[in-house]
N, C-alpha and C positions, 0 to 999 in steps of 0.2 A: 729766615733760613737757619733752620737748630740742625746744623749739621756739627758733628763729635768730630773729636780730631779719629777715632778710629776708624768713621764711615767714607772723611775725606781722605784716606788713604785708598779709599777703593777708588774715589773720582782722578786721585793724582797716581795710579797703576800706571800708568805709560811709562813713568819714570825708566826706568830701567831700559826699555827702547830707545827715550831720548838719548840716554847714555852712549847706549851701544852705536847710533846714529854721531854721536858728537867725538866718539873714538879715533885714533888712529886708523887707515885702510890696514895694515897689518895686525892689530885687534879683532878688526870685522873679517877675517880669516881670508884679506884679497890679495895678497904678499906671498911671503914662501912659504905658507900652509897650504896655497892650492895646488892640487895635483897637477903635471904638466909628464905624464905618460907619452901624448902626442904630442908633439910641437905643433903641428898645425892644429890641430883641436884647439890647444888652449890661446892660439894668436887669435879664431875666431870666438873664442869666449872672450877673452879679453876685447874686444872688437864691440860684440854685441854689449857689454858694460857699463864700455865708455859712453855708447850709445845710450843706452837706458839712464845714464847717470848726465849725460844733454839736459836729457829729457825732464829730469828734474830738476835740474838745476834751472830753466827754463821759466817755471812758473812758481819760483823763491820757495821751494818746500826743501829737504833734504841737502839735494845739490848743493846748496848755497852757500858758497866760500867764505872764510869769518871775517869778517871786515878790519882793515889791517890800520883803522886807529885806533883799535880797542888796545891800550896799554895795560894787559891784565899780569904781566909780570913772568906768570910759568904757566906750564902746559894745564895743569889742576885748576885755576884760576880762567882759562879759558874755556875747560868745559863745561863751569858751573857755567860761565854767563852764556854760553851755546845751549844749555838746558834751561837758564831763565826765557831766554827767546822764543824760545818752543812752549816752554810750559805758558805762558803769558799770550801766545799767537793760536799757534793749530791746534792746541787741550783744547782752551775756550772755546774756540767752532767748535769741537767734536764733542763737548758736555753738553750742548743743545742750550746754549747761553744766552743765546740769541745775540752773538757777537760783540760783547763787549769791547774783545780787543782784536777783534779780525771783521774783515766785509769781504759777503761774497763776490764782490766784483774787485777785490784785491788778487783775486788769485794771479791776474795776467802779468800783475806789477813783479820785478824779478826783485826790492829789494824789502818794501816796509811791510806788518804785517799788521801796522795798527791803522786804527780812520784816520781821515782828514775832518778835524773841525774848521768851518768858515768862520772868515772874518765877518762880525756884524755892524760895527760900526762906520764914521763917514769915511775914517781914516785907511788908508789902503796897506794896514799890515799884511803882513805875510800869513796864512792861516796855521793852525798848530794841530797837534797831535789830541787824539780823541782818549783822554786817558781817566776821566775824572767818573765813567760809571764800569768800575770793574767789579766783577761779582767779588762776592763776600769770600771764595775759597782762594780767587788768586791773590786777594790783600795777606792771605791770613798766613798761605805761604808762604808769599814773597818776604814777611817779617819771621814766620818762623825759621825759614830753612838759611832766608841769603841773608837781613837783616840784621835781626837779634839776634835770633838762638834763642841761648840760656844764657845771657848776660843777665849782668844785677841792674836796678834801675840806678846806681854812679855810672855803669858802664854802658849807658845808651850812647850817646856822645859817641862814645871812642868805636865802638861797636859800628854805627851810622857812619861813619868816614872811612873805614874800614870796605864795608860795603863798597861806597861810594868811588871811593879809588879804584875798585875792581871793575865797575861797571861805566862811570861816566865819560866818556869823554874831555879832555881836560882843556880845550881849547877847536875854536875855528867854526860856532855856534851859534846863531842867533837866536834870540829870545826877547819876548813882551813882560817888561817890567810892569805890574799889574797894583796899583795903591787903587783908596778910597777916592785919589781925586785928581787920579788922571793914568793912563797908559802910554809907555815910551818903547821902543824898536831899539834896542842895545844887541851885542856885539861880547862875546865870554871870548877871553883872551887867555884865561887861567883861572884853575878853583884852586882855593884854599881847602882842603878836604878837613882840616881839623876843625876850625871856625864855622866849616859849613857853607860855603860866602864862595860867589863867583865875583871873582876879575872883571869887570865892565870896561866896554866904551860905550858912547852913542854910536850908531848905527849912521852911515852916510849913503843914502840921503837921511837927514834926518826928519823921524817921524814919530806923531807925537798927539792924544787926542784927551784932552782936559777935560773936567766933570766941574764946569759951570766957572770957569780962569782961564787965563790965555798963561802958558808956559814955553817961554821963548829957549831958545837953544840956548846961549847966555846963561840963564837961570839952572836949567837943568845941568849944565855945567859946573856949576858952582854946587849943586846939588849932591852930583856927583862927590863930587872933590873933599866936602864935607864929610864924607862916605867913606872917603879913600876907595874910592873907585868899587868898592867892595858894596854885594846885593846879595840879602838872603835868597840861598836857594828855592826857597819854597814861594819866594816870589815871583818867579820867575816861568812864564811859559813857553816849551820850545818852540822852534819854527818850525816846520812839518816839512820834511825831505822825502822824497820817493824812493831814495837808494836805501832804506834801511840804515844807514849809518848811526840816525839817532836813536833811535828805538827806544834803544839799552837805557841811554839819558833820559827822554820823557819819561820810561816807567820809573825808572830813579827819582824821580824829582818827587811826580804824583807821588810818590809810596812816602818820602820826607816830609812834604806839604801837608799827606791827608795823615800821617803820624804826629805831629804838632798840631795840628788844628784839632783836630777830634778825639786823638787819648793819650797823650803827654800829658799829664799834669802840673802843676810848676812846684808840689809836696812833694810828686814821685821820689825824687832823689832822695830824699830826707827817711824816706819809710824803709822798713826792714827789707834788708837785701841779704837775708839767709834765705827766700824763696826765690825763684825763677818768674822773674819780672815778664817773663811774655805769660803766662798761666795765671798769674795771681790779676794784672791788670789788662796786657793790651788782647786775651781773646775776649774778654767778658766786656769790654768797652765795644770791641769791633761787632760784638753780635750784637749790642745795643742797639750800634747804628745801624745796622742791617735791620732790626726788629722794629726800630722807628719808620727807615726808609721805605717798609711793606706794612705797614699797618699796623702792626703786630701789638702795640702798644697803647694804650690809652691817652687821648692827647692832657687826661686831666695828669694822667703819671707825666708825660714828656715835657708838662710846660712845669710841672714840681720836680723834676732833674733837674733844669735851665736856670731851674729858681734856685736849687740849693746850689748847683754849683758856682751861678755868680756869688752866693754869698760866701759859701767856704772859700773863692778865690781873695774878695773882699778881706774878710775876718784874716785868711795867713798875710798878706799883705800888712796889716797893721801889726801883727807876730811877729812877722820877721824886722819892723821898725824896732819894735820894743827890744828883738832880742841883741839888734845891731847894738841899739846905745847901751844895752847894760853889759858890752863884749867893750865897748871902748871907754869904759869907766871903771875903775877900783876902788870908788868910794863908797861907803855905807851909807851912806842917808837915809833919809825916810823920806824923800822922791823915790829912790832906787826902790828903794824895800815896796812903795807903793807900784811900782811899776812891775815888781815879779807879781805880786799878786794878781796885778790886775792882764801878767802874761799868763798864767797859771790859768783864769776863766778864761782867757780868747784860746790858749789849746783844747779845753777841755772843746768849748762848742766848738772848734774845727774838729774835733776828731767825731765827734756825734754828729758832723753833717756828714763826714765821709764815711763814718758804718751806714748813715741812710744814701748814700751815693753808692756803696757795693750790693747792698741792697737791691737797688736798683738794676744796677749792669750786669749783677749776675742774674744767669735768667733759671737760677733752679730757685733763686730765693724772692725773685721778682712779683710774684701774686702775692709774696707772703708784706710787702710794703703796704701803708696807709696811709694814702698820702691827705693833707687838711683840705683841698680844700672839695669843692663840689658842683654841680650843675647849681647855675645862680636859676633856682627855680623862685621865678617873685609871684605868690598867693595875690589872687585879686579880692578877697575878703567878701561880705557878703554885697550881693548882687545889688545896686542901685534902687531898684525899684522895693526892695527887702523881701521878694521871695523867694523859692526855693523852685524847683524845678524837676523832676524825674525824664530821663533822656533814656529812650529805647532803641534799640540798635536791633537793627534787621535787616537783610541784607530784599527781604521781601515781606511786605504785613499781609497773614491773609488773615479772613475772618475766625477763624477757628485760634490762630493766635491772638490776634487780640481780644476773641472771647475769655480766653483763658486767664492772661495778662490782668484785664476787668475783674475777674474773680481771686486772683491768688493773688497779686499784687499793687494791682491800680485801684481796689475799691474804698470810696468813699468811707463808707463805714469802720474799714478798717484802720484808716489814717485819722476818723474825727475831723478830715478839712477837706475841701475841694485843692485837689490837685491838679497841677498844670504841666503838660505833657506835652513834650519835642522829639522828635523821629531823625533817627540818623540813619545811616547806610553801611558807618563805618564804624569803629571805636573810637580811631583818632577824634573823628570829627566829634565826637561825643566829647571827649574828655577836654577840646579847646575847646566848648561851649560854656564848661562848668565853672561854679561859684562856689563857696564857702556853703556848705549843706545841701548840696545836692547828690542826685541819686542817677547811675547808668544802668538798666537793666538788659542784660546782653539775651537775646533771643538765640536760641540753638542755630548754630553755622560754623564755618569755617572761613575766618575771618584772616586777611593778610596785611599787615600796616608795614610801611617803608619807614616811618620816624620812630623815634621813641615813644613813650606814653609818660608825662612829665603829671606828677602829683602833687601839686605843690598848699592843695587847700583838703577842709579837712571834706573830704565825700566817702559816698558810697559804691564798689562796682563789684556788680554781681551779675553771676550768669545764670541764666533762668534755666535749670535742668542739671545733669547731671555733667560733670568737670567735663567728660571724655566728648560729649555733644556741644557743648560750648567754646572751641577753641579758637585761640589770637595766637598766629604765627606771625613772629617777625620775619622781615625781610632785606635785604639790603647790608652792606657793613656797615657797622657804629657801634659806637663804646657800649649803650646803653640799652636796654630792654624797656623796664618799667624801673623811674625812680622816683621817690617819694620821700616828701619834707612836707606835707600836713602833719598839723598838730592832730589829727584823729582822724584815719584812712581804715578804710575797712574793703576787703575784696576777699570772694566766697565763690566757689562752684565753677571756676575757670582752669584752662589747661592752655599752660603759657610755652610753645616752643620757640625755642632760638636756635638761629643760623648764624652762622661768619660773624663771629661778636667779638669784641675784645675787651668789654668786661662782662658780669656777671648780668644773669638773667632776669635779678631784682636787688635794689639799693635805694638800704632804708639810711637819708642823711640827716635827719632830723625828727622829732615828733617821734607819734606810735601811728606804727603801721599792724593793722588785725590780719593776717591770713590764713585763712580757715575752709579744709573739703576743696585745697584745690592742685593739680598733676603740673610740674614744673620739668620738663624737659627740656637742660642745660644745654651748654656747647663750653664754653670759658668755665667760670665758676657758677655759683648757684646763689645764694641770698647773701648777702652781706648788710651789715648792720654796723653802722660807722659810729665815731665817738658821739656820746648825748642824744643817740638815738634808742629807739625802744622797738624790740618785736614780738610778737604773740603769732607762732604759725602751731596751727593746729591741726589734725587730721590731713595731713597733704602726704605729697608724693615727690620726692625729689630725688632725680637722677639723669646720670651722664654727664656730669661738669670736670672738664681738662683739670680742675684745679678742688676747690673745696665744693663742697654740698655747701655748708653755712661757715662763712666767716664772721667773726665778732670779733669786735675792735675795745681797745681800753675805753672805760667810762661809756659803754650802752649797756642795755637791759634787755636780754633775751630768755623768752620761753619758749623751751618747743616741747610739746604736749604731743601722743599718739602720731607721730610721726613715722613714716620710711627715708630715709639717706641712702642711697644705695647704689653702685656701680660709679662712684668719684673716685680720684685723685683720693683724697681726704674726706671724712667725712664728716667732721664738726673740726674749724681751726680756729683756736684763738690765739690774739694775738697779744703779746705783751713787749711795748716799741721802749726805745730807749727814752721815751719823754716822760721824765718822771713825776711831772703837774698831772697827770692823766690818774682818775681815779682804777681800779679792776673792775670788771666789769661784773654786770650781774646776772647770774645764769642759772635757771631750773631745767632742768632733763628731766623729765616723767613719761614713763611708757613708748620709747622711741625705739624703733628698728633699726639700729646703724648696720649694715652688713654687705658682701662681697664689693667692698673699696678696696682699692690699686694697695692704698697704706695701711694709716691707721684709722679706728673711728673714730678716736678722739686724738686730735693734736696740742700741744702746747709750744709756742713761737717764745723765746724769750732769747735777750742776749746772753752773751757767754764775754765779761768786761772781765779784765783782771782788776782787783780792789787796790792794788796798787797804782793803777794810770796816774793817778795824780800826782803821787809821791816822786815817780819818775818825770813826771812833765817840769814840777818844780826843780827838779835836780839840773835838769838839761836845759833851766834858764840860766839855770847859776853855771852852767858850763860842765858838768861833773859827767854828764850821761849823752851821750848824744845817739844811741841806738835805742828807743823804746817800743817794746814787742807789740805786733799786732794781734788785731782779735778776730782777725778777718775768716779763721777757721769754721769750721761748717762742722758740727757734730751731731748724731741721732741719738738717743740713748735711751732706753724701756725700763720701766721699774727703779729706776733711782733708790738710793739708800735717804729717809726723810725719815726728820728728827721726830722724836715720840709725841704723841697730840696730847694734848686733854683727852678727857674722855666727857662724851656727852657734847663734843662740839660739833658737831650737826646732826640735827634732829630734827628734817624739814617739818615733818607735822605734828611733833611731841608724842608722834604713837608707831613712827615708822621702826619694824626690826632689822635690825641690821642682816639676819640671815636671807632676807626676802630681797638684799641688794641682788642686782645682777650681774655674771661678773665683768669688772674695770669697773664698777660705778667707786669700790674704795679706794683703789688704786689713782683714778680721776681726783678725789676730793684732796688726798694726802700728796701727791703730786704738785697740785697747786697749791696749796697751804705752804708749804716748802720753798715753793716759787716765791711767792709774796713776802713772806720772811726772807727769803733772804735779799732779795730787793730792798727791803727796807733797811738791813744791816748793812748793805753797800752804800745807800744814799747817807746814812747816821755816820758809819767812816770815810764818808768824803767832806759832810760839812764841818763836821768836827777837823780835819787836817786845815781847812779854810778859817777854825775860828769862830763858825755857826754853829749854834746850837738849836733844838727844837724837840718837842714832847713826844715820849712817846705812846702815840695812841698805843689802843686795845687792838692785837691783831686779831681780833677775831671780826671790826668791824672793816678790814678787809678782805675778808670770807669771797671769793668769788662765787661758791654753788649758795644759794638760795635753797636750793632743793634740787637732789638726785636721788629717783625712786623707779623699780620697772621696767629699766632700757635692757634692750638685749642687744650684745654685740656678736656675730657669726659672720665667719669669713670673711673676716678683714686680712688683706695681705699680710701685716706689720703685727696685727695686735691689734689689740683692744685701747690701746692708750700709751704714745711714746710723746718724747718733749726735743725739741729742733732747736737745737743753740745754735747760734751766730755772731 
């Protein structure tokens, strides 16, 4: 759901009705602004009114009087949370929500406007409120407009109780204390709104259902009492009332629970708070989850979120150990001295696991991540028996086909061996049949596979005819199209389209992959080419990808020869990640058509780190600095000002003129050149602050172009060539 805070103003337009609805009757012009010319006239208007105003109050819409435990303090105070009501109830039905937070068989009930969730277990709790699938626009409200705001991430806390005073009910509530290893039936007697923490008792009768122990009243008492009677709010789930009393409370709670669970961080506080803490973290987090929740996402990207955020949780955990004892110490030693240094490395990798965690959550910079790891594609090597195989795919063999087949490609003569030949229907079926040297030859059709097509040995798959006559349409959602990790893949004369995908149409993760003479019709992105991988695409056709035509990753090797890129997002993106063991990669352009892309044809990904982080990280062990600026800024920029080259340093073929470039191919090579230097003067002034030292290579043998000759760029949105800081 990539909705803009601009477009959800058009979903949250009623506002202003609500308003006028939650007014004083002398506001809504029912007082001494109406005319009363006849007395009798207006006793029967009045009459008819009252009437009308029954009627709705009747079936809990308008009419409905505000519930007089709401302790919201002054009149301001109670029309927000009369406009939370509404906006949370009758919006969601009427955006076609499919009721998130209303049922249509609620209409008759005169007070709640949310479902009733059942009890499912042996235990006879009470059922509670149905609050935990609310679409992505009422979270995003509820935190902007009643929540947060424009608080700093110090001022969450104070911000959250704040809220909470205004909305929750402060006593006379029952609720299911909910842990990992058991649920209990308590009784909110009073909330702490500053700690967050409601006032308990046990619930009489008492009840009470264990996950594999018996927890006698006794115990739980003591439990309690341990507690000081006191239970996090977010543990807590209401008991479901038909008057509408709770409402306000369940969605209160839900909006606390699913704000700690899902994008509270336990850093947040600690990070620069000269930005507006709901824009820099909690929309980009909330559309995350939303983006996971529907698909949107790749389960290899979501399970390397999961992965780096337990670790950055991990690694600030042992930070803030280190930074505690060297706050309650004044001596110099050399433990001490050993212990800044070695808090100085655990900042640095926390901060470079969270630019690849904003990475992630934002979703303008989110195709632009790479994440390690990949489809465990395991190669069965060569076939048991030691031979080889050629696999034909036809959807029907007639004779005239396999006359043909026998002559241009199955004949003896031309192979020097007797060949051994298996008939498929499909492609998939094809490609799980194959071994280390074998051959598919695709017969002219229109062919439909539901799964991916996994590459993992080194074969041959080629379409007999020409790309547009030979086509494999995906079908189905999945991450994946075609991915390939043989040491030596070759595929020729196919036309690959994709549907509903959520990565890219081909993924090269290891080895060389040959693609040569064939039409690639995207949906997500278009080729990608991951670290240590190699690609050779030739003569092809690549267009329509939501994101890049061809991504290339640090440390692989791409050629693309006589190429189209055309109608993407981007049209060639490289990426350059903050892992600085990653060699640049290696890249030749010769005679490629980049043209009418959304941006640019050529992109360059690099971070934007200040060379000072470290110098600050060590200050603010020692206590000196305790605000250190983020990098989390997003910037585009064209033509860069890049330092003066050699001359003569590239010269793909020793005979190439510089006039015959095309234009952005100079622009391309000194761009990056620039890149790389100064990458490597940030990595030189950070080891050096550490105390390491190391040689410095030749920068020319990290040259990224290989060879740039020939390419024509024409009507790219952007340009020919701009570079994306992060």
């Amino acid at each position: 759901m990539e909705t803009e805070t601009g477009s959800g103003a058009q979903l949250w337009g009623e506002d202003e009705a609500v308003e006028a609805l939650a007014a004083p009757p002398e506001e809504r012009g029912e007082g001494e602004g109406r005319p009363e010319e006849d007395l009798e006239t207006a006793m029967e208007v009045e009459e008819e009114e009252k009437k009308e105003e029954g009627e709705k109050g009747g079936n809990g819409e308008e009419g409905e009087t505000p519930q007089p435990a709401l302790d919201l303090g002054d009149s301001e105070h109670q029309e927000d949370a009369d406009v939370l009501r509404l906006d949370t109830g009758d919006e969601s039905a009427d955006s076609g929500g499919g009721g998130s937070c209303s049922s249509d068989g609620d209409g008759d009930k005169p007070g709640t406007a949310l479902q009733r969730l059942g009890s499912e277990g042996d235990v006879p709790f009470p059922d509670t409120f149905q609050t935990n699938n609310l679409l992505f626009y009422e979270r995003f409200k509820a935190y902007q407009d009643y929540m947060l705001a424009d608080c700093k991430a110090s001022e969450v806390k104070e911000f959250t109780a704040e809220y909470l005073e205004k909305v929750l009910e402060p006593f006379g509530w029952q609720a299911i204390w909910r842990t990992d290893v058991f649920e209990v039936l308590v009784e909110v007697v009073d909330v702490e709104y500053s700690t967050l923490k409601a006032v308990v008792r046990l619930s009489d009768p008492f009840l009470c259902e264990p996950q594999g122990a018996t927890f006698t009243l006794g115990f739980m008492q003591e439990l309690l009492a341990l507690k000081g009677n006191q239970l996090l709010l977010q543990e807590l789930w209401v008991a479901f009332d038909e008057s509408g009393e709770f409402d306000q409370t369940a969605l209160a709670i839900e909006h606390v629970r699913f704000f700690y669970k899902h994008v509270w961080r336990s850093w947040d506080e600690e990070d620069d708070d000269d930005f507006d803490y709901f824009v820099r973290c909690v929309e980009p987090r909330l559309r995350l989850y939303y983006d996971i929740l529907e698909n949107r996402v790749s389960s290899a990207l979501v399970a390397d979120y999961h992965n780096l955020l337990s670790q950055c949780e991990e690694l600030y955990r042992k930070f803030l150990n280190i930074r505690n004892s060297l706050s309650g110490s004044d001596s110099d030693s050399e433990a001490e001295n050993v212990s800044v240094v070695e808090g100085v490395k655990l900042y640095d990798r926390i901060e470079h696991l969270k630019q690849k965690l904003k990475l992630i959550e934002n979703p303008l910079l989110r195709y632009v991540f790479g994440y390690q790891k990949h489809a465990r594609l395991q190669a069965k090597g060569i076939r048991p028996a030691g031979t080889t195989i050629t696999h034909v795919v036809s959807a029907t063999v007639t004779s005239n086909i396999l006359a043909c087949l026998l002559r241009d490609k199955l004949s003896p003569a031309s192979c020097n061996e007797e060949i051994e030949i298996q008939f498929h229907s499909d492609p998939l079926s094809a490609m799980n049949a194959c071994y280390e040297g074998d051959r598919i030859i695709i017969c002219p059709g229109h062919y439909s596979v539901e799964g991916a097509l996994y590459v993992a040995d080194s074969i041959e798959l080629e379409g007999y005819g020409f790309p547009d006559d030979v086509v494999i349409e995906k079908r189905g959602k999945g991450d994946a199209f075609v991915e390939c990790a043989g040491a030596d893949v070759k595929i020729s004369n196919l036309k690959l389209i994709q549907h509903d995908a959520i990565e890219g149409i081909l993924s090269v993760h290891q080895g060389k992959t040959k693609l040569e003479n064939c039409v690639l019709q995207c949906e997500t992105t278009g080729v990608a080419v991951r670290k240590s991988a190699e690609l050779f695409m030739k003569n092809s056709d690549l267009y329509g990808a939501k994101g890049a035509g061809v991504e290339i990753y640090p440390g692989s090797t791409c050629t693309l020869m006589g190429n189209g890129i055309h109608h993407c997002k981007e049209g060639i993106l490289i990426k350059d990640f903050l892992d600085e063991h990653y060699e640049v990669p290696k890249i030749t352009l010769v005679s490629n058509v980049i043209h009418n892309n959304e941006g640019y044809g050529v992109v360059l990904v690099k971070p934007a780190i200040s060379c000072d982080a470290t110098e600050a990280t060590l200050a603010s062990l020692e206590g000196k600095i305790t605000d250190i600026p983020s990098s989390g800024e997003v910037l585009c920029t064209v033509g860069e000002e890049v330092p003066e080259r050699a001359s003569g340093e590239l010269d793909p073929y020793g005979r190439m003129d510089a006039a015959k470039h095309t234009e952005g191919n100079s622009e391309i090579t000194n761009e990056l050149s620039a890149a790389s230097l100064k990458k490597k003067q940030l990595r030189k002034k950070r080891l050096s602050i550490l105390g390491i030292t190391e040689a410095d290579n030749d920068l020319m043998s990290q040259e990224m172009f290989v060879s740039i000759a020939g390419n024509q760029f024409r009507r790219n949105g952007k340009g020919s060539f701009g570079t994306f800081l992060y």
